[in-house]
Backbone bond lengths (Angstrom), bond angles and torsions (degrees), N, CA, C in turn:
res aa  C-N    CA-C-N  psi(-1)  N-CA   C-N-CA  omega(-1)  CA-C   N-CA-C  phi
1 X - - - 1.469 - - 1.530 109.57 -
2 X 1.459 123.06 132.46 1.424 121.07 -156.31 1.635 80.53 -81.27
3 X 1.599 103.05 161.69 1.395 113.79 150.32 1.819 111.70 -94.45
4 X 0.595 140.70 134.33 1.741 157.21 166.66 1.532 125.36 -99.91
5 X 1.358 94.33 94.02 1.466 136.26 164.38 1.721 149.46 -66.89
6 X 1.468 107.72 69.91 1.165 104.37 -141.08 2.072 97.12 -88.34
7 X 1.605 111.62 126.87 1.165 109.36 175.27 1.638 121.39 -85.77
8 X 1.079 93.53 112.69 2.011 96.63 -178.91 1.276 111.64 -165.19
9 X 1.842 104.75 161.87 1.470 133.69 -161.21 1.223 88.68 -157.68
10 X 0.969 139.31 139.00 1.659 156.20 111.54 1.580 107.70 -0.67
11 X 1.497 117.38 -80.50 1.106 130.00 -174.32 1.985 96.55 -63.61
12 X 1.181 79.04 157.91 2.116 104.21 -162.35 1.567 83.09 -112.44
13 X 1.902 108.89 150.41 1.475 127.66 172.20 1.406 107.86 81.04
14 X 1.457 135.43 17.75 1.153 126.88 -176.36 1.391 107.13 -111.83
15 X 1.318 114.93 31.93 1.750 125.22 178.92 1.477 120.30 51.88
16 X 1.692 103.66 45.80 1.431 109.79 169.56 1.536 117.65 -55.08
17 X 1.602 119.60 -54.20 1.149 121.48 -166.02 1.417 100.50 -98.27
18 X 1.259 141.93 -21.28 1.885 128.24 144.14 1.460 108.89 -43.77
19 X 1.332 110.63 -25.41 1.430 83.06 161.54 1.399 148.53 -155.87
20 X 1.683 93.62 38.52 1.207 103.19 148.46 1.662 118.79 -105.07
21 X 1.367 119.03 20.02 1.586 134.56 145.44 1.431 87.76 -55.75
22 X 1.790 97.43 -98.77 1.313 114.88 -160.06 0.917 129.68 -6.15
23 X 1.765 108.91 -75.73 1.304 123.23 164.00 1.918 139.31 -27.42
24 X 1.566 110.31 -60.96 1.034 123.40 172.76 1.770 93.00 -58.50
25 X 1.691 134.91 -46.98 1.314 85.18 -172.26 1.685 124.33 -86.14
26 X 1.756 108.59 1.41 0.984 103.28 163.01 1.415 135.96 -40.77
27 X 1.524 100.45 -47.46 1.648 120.83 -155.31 1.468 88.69 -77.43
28 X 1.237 123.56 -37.45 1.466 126.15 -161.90 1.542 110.61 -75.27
29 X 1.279 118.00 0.74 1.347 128.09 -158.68 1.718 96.30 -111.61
30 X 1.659 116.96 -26.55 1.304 132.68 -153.99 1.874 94.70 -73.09
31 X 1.039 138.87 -33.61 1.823 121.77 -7.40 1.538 100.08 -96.21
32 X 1.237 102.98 144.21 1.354 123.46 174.05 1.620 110.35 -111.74
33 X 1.143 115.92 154.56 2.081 109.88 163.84 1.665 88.09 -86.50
34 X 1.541 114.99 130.74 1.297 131.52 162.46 1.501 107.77 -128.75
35 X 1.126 121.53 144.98 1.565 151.75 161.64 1.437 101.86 -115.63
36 X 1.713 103.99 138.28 1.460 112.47 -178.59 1.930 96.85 -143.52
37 X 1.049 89.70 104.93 1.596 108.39 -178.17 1.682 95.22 -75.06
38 X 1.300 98.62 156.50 1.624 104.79 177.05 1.471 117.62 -163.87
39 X 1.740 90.65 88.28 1.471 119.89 -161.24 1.488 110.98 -77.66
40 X 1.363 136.69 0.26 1.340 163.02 -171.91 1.617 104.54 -83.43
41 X 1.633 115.67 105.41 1.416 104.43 174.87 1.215 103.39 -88.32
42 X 1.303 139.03 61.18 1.190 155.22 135.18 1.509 119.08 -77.27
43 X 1.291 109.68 -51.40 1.517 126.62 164.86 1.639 80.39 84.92
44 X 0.796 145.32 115.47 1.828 148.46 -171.41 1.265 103.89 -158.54
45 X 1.628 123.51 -29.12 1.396 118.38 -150.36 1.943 89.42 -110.30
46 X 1.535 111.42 -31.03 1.102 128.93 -175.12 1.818 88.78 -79.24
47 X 1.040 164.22 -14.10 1.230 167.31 -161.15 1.373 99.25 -92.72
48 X 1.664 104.47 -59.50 1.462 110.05 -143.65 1.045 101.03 -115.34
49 X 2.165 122.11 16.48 1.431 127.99 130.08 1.576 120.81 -50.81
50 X 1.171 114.90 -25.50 1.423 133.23 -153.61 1.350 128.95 57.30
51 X 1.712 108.63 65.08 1.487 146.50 -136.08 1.656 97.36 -151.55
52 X 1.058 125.22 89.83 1.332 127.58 163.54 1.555 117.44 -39.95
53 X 0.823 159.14 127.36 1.343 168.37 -73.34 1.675 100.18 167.80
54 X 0.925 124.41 -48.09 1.374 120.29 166.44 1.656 139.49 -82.48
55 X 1.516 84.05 -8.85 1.933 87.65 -165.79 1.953 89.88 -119.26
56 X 1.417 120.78 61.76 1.329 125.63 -162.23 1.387 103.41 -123.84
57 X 1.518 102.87 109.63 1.684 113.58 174.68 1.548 122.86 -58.53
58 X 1.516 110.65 -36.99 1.191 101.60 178.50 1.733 92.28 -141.45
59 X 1.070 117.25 146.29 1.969 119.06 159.59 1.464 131.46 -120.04
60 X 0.963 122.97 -178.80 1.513 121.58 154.02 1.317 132.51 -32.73
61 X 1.894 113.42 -45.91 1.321 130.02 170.35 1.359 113.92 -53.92
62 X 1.523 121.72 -38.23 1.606 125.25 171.48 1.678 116.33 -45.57
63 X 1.879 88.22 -66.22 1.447 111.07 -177.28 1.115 120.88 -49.56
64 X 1.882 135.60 -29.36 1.337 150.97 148.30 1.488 130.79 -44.59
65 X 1.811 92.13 -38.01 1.676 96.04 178.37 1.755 115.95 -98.42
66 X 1.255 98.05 5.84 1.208 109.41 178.07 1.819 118.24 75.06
67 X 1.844 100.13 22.61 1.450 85.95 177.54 1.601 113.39 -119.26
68 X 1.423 109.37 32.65 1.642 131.49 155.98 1.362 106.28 -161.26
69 X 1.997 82.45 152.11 1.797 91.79 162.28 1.574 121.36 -68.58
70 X 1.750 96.24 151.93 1.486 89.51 152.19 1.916 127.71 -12.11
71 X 1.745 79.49 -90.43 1.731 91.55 -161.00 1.503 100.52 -53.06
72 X 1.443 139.71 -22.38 1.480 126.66 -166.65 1.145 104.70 -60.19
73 X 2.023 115.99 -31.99 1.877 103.52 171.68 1.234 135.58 -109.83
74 X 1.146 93.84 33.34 1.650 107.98 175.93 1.608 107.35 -75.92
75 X 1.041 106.11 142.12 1.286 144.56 -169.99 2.059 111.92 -119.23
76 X 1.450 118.95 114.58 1.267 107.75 160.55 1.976 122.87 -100.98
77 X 0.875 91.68 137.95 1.332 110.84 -164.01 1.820 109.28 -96.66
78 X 1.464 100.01 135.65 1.714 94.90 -174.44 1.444 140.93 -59.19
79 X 1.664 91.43 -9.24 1.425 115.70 174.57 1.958 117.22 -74.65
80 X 1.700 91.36 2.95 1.848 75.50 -162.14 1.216 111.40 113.47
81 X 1.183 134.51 -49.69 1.619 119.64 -151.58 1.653 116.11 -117.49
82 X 0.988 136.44 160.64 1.602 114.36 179.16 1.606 111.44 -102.74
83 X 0.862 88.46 170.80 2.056 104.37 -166.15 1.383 98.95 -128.47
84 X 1.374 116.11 135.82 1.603 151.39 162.75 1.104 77.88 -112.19
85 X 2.035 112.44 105.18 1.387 116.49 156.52 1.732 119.72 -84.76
86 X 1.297 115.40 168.94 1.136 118.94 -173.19 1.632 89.95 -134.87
87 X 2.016 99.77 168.97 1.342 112.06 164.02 1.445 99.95 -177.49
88 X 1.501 101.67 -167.40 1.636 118.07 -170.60 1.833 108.44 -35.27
89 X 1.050 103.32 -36.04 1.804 128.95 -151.42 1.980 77.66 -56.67
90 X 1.152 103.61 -40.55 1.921 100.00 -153.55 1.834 105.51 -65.38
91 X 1.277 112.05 -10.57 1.647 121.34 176.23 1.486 109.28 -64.95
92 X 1.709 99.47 -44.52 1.601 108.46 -161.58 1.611 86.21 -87.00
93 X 1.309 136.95 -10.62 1.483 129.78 -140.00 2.273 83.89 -101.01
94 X 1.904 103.97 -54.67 1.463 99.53 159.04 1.292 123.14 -31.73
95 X 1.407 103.83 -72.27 1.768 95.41 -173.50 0.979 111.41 -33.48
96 X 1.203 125.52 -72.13 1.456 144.81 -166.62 1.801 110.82 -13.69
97 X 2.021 81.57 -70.10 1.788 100.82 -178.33 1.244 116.25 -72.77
98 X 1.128 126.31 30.65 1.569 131.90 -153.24 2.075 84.32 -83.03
99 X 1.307 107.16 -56.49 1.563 135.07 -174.76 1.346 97.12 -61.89
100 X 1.442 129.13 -60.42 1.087 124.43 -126.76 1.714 130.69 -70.88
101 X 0.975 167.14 -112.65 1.594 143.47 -175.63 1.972 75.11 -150.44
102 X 1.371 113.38 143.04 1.749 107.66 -177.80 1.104 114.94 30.63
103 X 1.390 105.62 66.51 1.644 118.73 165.72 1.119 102.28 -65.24
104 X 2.054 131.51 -56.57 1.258 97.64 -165.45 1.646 98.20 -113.49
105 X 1.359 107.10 63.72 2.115 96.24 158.85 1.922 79.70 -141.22
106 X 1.125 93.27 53.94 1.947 80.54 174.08 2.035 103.13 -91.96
107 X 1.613 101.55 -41.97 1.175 103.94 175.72 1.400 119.86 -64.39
108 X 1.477 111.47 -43.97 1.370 113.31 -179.29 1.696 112.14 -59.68
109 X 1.477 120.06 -16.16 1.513 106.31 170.69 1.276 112.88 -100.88
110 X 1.464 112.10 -6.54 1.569 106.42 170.16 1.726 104.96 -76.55
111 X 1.123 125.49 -34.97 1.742 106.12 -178.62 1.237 121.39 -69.82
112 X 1.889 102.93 -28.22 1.364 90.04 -172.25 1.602 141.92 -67.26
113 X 1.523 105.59 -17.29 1.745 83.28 164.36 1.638 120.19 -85.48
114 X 1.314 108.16 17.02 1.745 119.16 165.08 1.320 113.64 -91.15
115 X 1.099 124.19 -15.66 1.644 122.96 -178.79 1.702 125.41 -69.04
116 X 1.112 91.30 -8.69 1.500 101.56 163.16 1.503 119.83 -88.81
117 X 1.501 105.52 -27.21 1.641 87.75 -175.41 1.256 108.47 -95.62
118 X 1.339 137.60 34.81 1.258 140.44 -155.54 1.624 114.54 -159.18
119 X 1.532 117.52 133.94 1.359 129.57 176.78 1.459 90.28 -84.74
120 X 1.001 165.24 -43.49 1.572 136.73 -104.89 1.855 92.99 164.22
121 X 1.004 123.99 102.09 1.513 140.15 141.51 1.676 123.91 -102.25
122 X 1.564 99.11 111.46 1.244 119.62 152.40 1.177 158.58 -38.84
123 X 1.515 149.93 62.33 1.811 108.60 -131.45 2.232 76.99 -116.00
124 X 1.331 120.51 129.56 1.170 115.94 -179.04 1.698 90.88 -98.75
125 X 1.483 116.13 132.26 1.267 131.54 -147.67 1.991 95.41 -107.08
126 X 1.064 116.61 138.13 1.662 126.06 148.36 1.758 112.13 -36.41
127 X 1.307 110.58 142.08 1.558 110.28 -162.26 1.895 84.37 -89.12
128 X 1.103 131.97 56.53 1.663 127.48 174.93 0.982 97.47 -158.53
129 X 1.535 125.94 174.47 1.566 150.63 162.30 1.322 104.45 -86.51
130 X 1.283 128.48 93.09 1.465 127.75 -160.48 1.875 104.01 -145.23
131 X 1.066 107.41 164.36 1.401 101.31 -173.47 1.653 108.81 -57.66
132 X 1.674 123.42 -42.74 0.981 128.71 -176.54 2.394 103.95 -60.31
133 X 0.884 83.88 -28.79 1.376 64.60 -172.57 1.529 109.20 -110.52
134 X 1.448 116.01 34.33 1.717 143.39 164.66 1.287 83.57 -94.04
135 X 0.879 152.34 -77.63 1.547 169.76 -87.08 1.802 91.04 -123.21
136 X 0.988 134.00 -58.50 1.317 151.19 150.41 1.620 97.61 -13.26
137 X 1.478 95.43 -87.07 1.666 111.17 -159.98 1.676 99.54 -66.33
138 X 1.621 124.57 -44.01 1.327 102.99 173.90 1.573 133.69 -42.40
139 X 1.421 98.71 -52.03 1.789 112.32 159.27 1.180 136.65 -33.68
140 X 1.599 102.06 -50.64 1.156 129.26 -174.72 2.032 125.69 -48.56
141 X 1.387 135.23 165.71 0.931 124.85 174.09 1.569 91.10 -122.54
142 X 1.227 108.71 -50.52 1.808 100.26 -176.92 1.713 91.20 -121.02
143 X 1.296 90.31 176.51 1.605 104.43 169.01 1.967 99.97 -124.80
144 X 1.407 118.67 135.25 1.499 128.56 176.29 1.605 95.55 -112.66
145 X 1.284 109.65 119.54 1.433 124.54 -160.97 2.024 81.23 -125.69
146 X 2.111 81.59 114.02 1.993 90.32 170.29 1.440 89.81 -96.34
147 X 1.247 103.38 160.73 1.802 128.11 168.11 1.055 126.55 -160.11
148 X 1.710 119.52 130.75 1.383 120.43 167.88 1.132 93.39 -60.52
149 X 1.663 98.53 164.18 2.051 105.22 168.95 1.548 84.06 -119.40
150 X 1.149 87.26 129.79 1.536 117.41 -168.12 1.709 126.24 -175.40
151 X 0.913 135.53 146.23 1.429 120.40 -144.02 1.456 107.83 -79.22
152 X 1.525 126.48 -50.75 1.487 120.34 169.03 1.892 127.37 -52.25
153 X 1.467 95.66 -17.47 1.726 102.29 169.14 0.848 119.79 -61.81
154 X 1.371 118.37 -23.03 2.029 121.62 -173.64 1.387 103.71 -70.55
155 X 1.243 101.31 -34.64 1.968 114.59 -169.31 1.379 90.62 -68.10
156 X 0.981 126.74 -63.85 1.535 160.09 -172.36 1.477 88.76 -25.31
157 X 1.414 112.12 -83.45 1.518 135.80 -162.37 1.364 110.86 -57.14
158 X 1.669 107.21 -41.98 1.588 103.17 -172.26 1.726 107.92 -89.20
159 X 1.447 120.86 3.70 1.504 105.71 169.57 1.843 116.68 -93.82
160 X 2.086 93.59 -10.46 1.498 103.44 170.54 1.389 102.52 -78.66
161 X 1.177 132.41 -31.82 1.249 122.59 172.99 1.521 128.17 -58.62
162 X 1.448 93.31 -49.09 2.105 91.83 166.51 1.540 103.01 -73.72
163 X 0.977 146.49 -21.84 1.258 133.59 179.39 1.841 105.11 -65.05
164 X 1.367 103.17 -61.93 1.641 99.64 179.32 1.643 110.40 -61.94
165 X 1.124 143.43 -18.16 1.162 148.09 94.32 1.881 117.39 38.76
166 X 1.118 98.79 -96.16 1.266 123.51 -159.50 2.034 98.28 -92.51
167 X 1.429 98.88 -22.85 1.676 71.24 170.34 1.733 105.95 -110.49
168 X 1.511 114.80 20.58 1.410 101.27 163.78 1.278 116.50 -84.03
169 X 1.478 123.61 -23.04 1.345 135.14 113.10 1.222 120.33 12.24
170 X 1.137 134.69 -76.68 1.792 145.74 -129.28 1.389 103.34 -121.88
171 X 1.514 105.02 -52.28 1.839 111.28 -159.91 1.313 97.47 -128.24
172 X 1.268 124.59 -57.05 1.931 116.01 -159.93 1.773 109.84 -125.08
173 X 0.790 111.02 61.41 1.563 140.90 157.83 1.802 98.82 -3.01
174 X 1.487 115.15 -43.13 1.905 131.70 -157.33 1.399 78.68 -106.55
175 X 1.401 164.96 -25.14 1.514 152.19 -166.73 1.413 98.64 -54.53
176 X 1.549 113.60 141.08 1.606 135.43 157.43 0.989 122.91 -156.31
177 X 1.072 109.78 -169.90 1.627 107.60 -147.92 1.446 88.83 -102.93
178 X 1.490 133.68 126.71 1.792 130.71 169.72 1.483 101.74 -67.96
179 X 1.492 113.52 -68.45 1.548 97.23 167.74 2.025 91.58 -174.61
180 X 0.989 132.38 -172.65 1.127 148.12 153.28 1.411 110.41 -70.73
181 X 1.778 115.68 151.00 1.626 105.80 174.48 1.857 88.89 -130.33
182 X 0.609 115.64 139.17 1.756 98.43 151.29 1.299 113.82 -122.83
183 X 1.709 104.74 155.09 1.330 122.06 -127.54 1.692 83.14 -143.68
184 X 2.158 91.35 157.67 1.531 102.73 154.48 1.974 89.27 52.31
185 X 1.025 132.58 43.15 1.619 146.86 -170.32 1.752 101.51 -102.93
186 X 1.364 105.90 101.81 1.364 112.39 154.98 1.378 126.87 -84.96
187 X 0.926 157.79 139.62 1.395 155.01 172.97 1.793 122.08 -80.28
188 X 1.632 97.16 -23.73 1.956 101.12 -168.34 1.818 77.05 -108.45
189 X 1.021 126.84 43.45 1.671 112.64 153.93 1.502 103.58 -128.69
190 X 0.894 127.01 107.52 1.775 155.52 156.38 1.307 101.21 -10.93
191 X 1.147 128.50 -54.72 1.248 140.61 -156.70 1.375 111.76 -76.37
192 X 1.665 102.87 -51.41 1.431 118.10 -178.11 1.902 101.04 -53.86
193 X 0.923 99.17 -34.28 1.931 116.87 -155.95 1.557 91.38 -68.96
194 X 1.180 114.92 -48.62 1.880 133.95 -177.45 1.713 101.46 -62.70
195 X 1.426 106.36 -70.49 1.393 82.18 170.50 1.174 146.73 -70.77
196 X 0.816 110.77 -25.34 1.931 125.29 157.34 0.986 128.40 -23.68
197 X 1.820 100.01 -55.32 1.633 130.21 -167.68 1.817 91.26 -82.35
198 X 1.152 118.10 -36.28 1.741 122.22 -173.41 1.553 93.92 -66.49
199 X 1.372 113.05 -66.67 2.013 106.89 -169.96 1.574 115.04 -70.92
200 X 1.423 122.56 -22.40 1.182 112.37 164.33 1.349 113.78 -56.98
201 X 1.773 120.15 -52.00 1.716 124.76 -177.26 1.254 107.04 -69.21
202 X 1.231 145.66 -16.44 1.807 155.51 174.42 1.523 88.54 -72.21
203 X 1.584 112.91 -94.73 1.119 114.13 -158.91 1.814 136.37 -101.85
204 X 1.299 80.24 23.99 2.041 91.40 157.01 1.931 100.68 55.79
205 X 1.084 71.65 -141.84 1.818 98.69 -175.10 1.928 103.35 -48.24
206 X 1.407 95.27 -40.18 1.519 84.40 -178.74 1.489 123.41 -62.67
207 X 1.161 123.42 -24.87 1.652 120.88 169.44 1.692 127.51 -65.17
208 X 0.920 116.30 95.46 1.650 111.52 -159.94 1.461 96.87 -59.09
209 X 1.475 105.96 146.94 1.346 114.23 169.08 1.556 122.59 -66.65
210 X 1.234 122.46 -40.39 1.588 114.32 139.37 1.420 133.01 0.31
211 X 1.174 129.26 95.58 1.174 117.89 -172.05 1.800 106.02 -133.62
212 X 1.437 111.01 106.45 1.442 108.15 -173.35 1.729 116.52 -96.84
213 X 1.578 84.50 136.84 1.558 102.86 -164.43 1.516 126.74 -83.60
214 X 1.490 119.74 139.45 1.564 101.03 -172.52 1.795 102.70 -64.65
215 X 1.177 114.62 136.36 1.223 150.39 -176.63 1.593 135.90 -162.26
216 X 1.801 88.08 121.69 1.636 107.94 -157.77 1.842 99.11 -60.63
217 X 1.240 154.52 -39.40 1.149 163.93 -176.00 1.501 98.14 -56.58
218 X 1.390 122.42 -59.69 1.516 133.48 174.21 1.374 98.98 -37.48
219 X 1.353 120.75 -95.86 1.885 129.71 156.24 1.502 128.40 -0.75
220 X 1.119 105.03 -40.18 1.727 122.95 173.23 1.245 126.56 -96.80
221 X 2.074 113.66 -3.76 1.909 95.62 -170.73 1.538 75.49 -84.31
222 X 1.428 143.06 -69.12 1.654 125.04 -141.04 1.028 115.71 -51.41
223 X 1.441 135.76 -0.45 1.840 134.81 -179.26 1.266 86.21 -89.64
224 X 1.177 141.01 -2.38 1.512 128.01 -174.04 1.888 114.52 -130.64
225 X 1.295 93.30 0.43 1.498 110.06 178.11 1.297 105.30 75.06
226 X 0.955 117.59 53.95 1.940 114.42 -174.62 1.421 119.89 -117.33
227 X 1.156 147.46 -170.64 1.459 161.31 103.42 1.753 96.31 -56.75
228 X 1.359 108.28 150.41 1.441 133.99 151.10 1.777 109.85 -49.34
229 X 1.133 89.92 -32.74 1.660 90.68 -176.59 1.878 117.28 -94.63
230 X 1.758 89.48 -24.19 1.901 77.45 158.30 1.234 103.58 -94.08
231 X 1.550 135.51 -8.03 1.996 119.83 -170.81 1.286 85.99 -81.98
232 X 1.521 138.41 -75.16 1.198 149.54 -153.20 1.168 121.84 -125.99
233 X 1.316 135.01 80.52 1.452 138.41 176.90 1.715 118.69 -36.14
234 X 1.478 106.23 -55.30 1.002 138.15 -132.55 1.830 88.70 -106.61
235 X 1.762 132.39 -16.45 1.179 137.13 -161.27 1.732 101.53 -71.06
236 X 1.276 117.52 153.81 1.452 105.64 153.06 1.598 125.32 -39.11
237 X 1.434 111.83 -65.06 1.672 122.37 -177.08 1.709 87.46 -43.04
238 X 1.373 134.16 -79.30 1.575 137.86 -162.36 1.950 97.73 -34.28
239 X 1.311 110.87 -80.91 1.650 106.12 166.95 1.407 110.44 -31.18
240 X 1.220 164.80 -77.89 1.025 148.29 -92.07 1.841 80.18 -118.43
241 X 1.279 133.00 -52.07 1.492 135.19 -160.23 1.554 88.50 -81.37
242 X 0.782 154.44 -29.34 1.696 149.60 127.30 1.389 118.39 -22.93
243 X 1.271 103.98 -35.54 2.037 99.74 -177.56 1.600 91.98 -98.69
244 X 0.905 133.38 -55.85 1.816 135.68 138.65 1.537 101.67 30.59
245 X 1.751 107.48 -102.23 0.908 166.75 162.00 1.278 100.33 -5.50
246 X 1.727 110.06 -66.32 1.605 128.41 -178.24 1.484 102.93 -69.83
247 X 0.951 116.63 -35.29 1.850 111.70 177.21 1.350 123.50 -83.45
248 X 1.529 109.08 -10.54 1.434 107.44 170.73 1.430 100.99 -64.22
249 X 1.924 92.50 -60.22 1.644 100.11 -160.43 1.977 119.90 -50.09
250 X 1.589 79.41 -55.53 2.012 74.06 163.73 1.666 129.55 -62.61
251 X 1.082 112.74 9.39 1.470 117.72 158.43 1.056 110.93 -93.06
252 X 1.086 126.49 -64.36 1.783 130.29 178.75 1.891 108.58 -57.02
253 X 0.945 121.26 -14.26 1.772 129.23 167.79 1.653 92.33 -74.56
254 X 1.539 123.06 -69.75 1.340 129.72 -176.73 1.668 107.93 -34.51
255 X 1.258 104.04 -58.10 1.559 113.11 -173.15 1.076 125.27 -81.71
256 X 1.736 114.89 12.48 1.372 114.71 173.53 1.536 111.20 -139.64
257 X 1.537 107.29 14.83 1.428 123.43 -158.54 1.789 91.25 -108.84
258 X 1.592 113.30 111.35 1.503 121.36 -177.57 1.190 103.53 -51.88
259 X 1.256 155.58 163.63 1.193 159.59 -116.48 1.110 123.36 -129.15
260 X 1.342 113.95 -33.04 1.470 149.54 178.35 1.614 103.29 -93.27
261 X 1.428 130.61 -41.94 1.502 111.41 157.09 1.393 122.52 -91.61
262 X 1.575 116.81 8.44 1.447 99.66 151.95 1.400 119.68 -100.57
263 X 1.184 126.46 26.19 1.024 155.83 169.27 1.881 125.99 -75.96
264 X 1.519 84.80 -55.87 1.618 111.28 173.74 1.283 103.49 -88.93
């Protein structure tokens, strides 16, 4: 049964869809079965699958309005993993559900007869609190929250936190937090170093030790439709969504490992 992982922040540019690319082709490399939904009418994540975004028989927007299955728009991708593409269509696809009866568990019943064939679903989230990315977190099992460390992100982070908050509350009762990543991470900026040192002492265990670095190779695979790991194997960004990757999976071993043999 996949676990389902929805990547989001409020705040936009904090390498949501670098890395829930990345990631899925990390995991897919482990190899894991991954699905990487791409709930973003940006279509960015569907781009930089190397998935045309415009010439798309069926999408996400279908699967929402209820006039296809899931699997009819799946898409496999060269990296390994399959893609539920997204695009512009998902703006007009909101309006739409604005009315509609389970506006936001429409996604969560479209995966579920996919959750079996799958370790690891993705859902790369809209940079807002928007119905599409309600729909996200209802589905969802954890939420993986990327962040620059940077001083307005803290604000940033802690109003995503009462938000997931208040709809475990409302809609998903089982939602938690997968962990924090920080992202786009320089090391000779002071600042970055300060906040770092602040969300590591805030939030413990939840900050993955993972820490991905600004890197020009990272920046350059989606002009080419890639993963980091098909542009540059060998790049920093490629290593780092690899150590990523390994810390998801040894969390989900932790959290499914009986107690008494992780013990022994």
């Amino acid at each position: 049964m996949a676990r389902i992982i929805a990547i989001a922040n409020q705040k936009g540019g904090v390498g949501k869809t670098t890395t829930a690319v990345n990631l899925a082709a990390a995991l897919a490399r482990t190899p894991q079965r991954v699905l990487l939904v791409d709930l973003d009418p940006q279509g960015n994540a569907t781009m930089g699958s190397g998935v045309d975004k415009r010439e798309l028989d069926a999408s996400v927007t279908e699967v929402l309005l209820g006039e296809a299955g899931a699997d009819a728009a799946l898409v496999q991708t060269a990296d390994g993993y399959a893609l539920l593409p997204g695009n512009i269509d998902l703006t007009a696809a909101e309006i739409r559900l604005m009315d509609a009866p389970q506006r936001e568990a429409r996604l969560r019943a479209a995966l579920e007869p996919l959750r079996a064939g799958y370790d690891f679903i993705l859902i790369d989230c809209p940079p807002s609190l928007s119905l599409l990315t309600l729909n996200a977190l209802s589905a969802a099992d954890a939420v993986l929250v990327p962040m620059q460390c940077e001083y307005y992100a803290l604000e940033g982070l802690s109003a995503l936190l009462d938000t997931i908050e208040a709809l475990k509350a409302r809609l998903n009762p089982h939602l938690e937090i997968e962990g924090v990543l920080r992202t786009m991470y320089d090391v000779r900026n002071n600042l970055a170093n300060a906040v770092s040192a602040e969300l590591t002492a805030h939030f413990g265990e939840r900050v993955f030790r993972t820490i991905i670095p600004r890197n020009v190779r990272l920046a350059e695979a989606p002009s080419h439709g890639q993963s980091i790991l098909g542009y540059d194997r060998a790049s920093r960004g490629a290593v780092a969504y690899l150590g990523l990757a390994g810390e998801v999976l040894r969390r989900q071993r932790e959290r499914t490992t009986p107690p008494k043999e992780a013990a022994a």
